[in-house]
MOPAC internal coordinates of N, CA, C and O (Angstrom, degrees):
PM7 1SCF
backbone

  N    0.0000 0     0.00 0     0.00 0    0    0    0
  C    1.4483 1     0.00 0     0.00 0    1    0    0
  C    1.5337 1   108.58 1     0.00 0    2    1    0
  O    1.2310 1   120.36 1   -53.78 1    3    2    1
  N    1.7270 1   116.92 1   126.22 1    3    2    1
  C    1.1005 1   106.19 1  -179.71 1    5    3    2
  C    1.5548 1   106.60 1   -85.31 1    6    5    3
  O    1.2310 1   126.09 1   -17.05 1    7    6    5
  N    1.8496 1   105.90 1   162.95 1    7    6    5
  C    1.4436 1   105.38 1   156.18 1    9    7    6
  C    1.2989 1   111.02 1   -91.27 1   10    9    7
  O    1.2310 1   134.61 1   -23.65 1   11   10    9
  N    1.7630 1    89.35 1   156.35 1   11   10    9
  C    1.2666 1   122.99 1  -172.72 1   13   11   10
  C    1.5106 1   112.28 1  -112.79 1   14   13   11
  O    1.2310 1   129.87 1     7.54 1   15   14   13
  N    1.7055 1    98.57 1  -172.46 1   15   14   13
  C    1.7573 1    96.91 1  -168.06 1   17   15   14
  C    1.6156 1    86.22 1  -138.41 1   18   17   15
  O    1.2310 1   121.32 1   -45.33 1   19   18   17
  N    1.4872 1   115.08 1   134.67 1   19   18   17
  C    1.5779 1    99.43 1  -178.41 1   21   19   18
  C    1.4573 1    97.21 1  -122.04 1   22   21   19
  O    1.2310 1   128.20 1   -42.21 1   23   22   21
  N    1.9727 1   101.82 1   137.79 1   23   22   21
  C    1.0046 1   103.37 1  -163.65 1   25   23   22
  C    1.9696 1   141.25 1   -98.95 1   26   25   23
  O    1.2310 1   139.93 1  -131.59 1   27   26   25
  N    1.6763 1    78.95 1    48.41 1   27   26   25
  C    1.4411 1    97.26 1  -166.89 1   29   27   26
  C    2.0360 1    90.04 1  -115.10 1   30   29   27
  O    1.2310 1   113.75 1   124.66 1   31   30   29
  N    1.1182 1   129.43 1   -55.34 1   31   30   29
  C    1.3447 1   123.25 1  -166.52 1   33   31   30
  C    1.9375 1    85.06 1  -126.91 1   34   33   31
  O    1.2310 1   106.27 1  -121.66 1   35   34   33
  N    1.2992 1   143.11 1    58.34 1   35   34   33
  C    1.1707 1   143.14 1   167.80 1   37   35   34
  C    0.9662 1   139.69 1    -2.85 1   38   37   35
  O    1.2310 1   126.51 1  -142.83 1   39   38   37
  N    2.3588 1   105.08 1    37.17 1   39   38   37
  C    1.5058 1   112.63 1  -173.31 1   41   39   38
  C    1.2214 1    96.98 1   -89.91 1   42   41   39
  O    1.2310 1   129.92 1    -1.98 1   43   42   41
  N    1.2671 1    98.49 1   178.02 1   43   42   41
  C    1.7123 1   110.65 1  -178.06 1   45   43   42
  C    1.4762 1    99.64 1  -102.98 1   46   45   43
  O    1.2310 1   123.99 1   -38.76 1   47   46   45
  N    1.8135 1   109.95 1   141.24 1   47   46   45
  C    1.3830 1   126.50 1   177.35 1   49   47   46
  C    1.3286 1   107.39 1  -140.70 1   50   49   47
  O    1.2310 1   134.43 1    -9.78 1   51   50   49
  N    1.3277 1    89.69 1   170.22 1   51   50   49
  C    2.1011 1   106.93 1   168.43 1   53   51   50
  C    1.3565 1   101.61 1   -96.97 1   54   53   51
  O    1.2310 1   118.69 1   150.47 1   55   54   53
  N    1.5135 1   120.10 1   -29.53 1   55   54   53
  C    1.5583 1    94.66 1  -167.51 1   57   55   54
  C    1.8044 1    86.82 1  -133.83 1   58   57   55
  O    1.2310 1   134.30 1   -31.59 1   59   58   57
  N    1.9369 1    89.95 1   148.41 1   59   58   57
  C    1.6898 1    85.88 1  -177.14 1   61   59   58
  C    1.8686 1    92.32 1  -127.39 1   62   61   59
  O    1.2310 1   119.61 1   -30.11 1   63   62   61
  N    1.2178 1   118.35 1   149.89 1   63   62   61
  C    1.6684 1   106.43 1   174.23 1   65   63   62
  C    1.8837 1    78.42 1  -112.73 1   66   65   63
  O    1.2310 1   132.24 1   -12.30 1   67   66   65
  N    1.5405 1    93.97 1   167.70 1   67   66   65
  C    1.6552 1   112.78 1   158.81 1   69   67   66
  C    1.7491 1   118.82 1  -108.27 1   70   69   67
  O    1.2310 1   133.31 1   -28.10 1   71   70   69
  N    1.1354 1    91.89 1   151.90 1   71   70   69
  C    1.6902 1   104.56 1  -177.31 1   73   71   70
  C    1.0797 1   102.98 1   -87.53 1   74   73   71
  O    1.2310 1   120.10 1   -53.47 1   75   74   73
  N    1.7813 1   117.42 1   126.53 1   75   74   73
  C    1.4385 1   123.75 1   170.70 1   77   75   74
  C    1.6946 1   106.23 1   -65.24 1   78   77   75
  O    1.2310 1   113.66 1   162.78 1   79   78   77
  N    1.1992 1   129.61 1   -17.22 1   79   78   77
  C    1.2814 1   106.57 1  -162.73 1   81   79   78
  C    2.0956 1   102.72 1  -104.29 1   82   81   79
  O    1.2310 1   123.42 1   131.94 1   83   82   81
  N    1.2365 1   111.04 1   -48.06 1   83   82   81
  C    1.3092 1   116.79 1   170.08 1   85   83   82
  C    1.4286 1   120.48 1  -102.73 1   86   85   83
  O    1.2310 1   110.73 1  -166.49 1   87   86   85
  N    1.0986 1   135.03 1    13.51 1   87   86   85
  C    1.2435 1   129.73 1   135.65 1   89   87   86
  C    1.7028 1    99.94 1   100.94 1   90   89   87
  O    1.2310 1   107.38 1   161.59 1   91   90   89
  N    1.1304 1   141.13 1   -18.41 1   91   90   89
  C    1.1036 1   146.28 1  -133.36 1   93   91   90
  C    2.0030 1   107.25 1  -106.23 1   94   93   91
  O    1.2310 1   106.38 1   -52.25 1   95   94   93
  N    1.0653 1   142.91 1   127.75 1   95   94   93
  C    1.4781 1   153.13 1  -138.86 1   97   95   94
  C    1.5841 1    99.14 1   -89.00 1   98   97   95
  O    1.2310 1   101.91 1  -101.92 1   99   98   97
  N    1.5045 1   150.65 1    78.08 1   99   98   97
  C    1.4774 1   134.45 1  -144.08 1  101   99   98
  C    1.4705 1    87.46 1  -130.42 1  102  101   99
  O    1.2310 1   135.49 1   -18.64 1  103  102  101
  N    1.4942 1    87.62 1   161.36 1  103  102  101
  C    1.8350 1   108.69 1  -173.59 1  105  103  102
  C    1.8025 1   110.92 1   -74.96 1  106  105  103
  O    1.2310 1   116.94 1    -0.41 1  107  106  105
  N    1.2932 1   123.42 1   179.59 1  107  106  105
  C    1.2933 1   107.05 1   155.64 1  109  107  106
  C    1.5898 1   129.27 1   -47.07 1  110  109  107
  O    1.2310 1   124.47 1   121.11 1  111  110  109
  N    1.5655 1   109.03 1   -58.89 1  111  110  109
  C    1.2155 1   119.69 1   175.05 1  113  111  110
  C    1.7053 1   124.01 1   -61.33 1  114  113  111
  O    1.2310 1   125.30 1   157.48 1  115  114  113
  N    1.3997 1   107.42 1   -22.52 1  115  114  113
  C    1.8091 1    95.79 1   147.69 1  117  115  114
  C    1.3883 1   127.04 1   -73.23 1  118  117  115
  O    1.2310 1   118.53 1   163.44 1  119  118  117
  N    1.3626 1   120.40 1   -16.56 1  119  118  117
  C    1.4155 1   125.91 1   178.71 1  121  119  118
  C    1.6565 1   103.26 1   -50.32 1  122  121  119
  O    1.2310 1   108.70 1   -45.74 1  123  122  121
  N    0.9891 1   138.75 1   134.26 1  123  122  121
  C    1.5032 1   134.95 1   143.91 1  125  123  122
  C    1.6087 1   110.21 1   -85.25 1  126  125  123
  O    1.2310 1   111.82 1   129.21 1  127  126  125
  N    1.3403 1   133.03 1   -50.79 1  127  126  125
  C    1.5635 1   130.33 1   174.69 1  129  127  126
  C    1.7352 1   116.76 1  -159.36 1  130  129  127
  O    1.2310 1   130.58 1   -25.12 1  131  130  129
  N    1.0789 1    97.20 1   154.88 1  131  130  129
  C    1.6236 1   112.68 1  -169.47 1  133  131  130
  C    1.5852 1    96.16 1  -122.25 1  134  133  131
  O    1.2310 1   124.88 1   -18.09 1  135  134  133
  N    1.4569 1   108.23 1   161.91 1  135  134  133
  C    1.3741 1   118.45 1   158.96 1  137  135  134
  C    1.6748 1   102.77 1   164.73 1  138  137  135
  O    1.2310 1   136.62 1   -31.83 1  139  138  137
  N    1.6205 1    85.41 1   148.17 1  139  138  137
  C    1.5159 1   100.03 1  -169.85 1  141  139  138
  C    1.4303 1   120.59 1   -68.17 1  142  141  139
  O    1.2310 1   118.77 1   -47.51 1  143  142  141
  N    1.5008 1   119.96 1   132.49 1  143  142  141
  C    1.3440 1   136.82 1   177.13 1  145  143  142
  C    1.7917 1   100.42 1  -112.71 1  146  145  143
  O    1.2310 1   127.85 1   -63.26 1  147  146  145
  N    1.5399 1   102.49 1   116.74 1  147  146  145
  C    1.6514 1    98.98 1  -178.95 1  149  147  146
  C    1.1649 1   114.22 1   102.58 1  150  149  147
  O    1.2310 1   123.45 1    30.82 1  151  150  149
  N    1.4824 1   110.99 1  -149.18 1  151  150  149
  C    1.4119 1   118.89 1  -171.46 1  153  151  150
  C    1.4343 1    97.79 1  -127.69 1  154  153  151
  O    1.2310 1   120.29 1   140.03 1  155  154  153
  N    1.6397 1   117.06 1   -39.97 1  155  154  153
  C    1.7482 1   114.69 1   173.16 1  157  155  154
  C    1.4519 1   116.07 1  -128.63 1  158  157  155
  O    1.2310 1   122.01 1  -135.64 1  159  158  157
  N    1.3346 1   113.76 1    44.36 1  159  158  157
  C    1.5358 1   119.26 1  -179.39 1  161  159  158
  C    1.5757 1   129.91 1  -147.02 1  162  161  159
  O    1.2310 1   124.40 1   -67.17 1  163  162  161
  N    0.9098 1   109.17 1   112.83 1  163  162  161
  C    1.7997 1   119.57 1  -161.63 1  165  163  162
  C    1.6012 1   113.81 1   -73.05 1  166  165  163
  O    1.2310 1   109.52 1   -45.02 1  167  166  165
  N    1.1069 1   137.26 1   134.98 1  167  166  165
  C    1.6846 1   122.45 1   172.61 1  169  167  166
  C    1.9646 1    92.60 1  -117.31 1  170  169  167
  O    1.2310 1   130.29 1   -44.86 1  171  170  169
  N    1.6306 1    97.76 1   135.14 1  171  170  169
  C    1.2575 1   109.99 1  -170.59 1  173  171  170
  C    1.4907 1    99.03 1  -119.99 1  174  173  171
  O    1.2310 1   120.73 1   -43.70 1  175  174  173
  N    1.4709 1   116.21 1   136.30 1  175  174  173
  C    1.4657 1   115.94 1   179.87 1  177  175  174
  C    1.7439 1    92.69 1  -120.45 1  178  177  175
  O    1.2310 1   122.15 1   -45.21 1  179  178  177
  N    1.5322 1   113.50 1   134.79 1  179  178  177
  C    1.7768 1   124.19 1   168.32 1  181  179  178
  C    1.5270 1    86.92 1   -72.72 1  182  181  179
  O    1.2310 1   131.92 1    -2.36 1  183  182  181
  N    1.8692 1    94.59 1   177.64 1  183  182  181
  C    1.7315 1   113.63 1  -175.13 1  185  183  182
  C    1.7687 1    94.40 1   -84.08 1  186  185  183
  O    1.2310 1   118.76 1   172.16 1  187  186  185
  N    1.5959 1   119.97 1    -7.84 1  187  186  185
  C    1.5852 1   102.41 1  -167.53 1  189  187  186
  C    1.4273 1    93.09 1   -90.81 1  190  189  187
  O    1.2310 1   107.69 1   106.13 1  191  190  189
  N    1.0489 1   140.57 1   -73.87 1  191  190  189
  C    1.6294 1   133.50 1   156.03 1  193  191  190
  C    1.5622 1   118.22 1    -4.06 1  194  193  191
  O    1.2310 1   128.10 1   128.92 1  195  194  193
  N    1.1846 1   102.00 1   -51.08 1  195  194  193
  C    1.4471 1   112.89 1  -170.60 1  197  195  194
  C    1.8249 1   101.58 1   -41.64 1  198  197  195
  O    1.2310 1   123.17 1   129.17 1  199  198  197
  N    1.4790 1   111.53 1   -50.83 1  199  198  197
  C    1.4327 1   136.61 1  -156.29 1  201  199  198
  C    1.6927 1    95.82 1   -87.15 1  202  201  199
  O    1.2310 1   119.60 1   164.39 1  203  202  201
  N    1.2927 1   118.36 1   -15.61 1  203  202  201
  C    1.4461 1   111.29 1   170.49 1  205  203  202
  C    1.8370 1   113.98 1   -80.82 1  206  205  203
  O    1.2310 1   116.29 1   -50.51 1  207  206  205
  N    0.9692 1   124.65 1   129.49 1  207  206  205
  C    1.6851 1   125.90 1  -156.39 1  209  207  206
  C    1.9095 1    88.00 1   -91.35 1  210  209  207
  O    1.2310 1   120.90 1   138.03 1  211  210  209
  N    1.2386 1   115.89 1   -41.97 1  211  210  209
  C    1.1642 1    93.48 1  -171.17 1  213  211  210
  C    2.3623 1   107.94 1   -82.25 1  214  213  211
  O    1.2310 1   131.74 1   163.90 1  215  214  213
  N    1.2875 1    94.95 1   -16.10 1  215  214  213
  C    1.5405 1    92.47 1  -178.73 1  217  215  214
  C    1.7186 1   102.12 1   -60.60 1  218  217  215
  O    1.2310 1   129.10 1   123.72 1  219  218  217
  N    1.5353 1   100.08 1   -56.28 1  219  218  217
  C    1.7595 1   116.19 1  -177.41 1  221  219  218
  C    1.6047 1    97.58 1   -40.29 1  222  221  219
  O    1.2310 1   113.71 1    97.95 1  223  222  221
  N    1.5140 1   129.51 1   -82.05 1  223  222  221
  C    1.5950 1   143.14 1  -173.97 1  225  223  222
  C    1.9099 1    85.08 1   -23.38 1  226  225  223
  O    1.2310 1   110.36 1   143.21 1  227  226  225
  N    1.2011 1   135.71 1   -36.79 1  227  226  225
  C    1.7473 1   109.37 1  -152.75 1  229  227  226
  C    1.3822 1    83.20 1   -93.51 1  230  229  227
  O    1.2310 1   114.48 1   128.95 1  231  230  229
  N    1.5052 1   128.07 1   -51.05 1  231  230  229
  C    1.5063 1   120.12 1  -164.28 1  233  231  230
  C    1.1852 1   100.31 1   -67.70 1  234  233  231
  O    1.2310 1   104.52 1   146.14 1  235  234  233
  N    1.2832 1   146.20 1   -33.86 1  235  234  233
  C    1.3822 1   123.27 1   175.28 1  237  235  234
  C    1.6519 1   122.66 1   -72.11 1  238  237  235
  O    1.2310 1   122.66 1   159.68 1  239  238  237
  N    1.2878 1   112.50 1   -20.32 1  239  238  237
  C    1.5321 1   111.39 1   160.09 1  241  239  238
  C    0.9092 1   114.40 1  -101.26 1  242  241  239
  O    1.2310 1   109.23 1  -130.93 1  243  242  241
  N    1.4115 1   137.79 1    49.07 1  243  242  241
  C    1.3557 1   140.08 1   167.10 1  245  243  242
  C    1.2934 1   102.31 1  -102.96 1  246  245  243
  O    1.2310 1   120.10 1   180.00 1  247  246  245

């Protein structure tokens, strides 16, 4: 597994998820929350999204 560079706080990792709402490649510790949509598919929100009220309103009714 290569390292990566995540592009919210530009540390280096092994594992990167993407943000359903801004698109952007973030570490664990940019994650603010995850939770399952479906039966095999995760929706991940970063902490900058997090702070957008209308981004937050979709991930919580997702």
């Amino acid at each position: 597994m290569a390292i990566q560079v995540c592009e919210r706080c530009d540390s280096k990792t092994a594992k990167l998820d993407k943000c359903n709402y801004c698109g952007r490649e973030v570490c664990t510790k940019c994650l603010k929350s995850s939770k399952r949509v479906g039966k095999g598919s995760k929706a991940y929100i970063c902490k900058n999204c997090w702070s957008d009220l209308e981004k937050r309103g979709k991930f919580k009714s997702a």
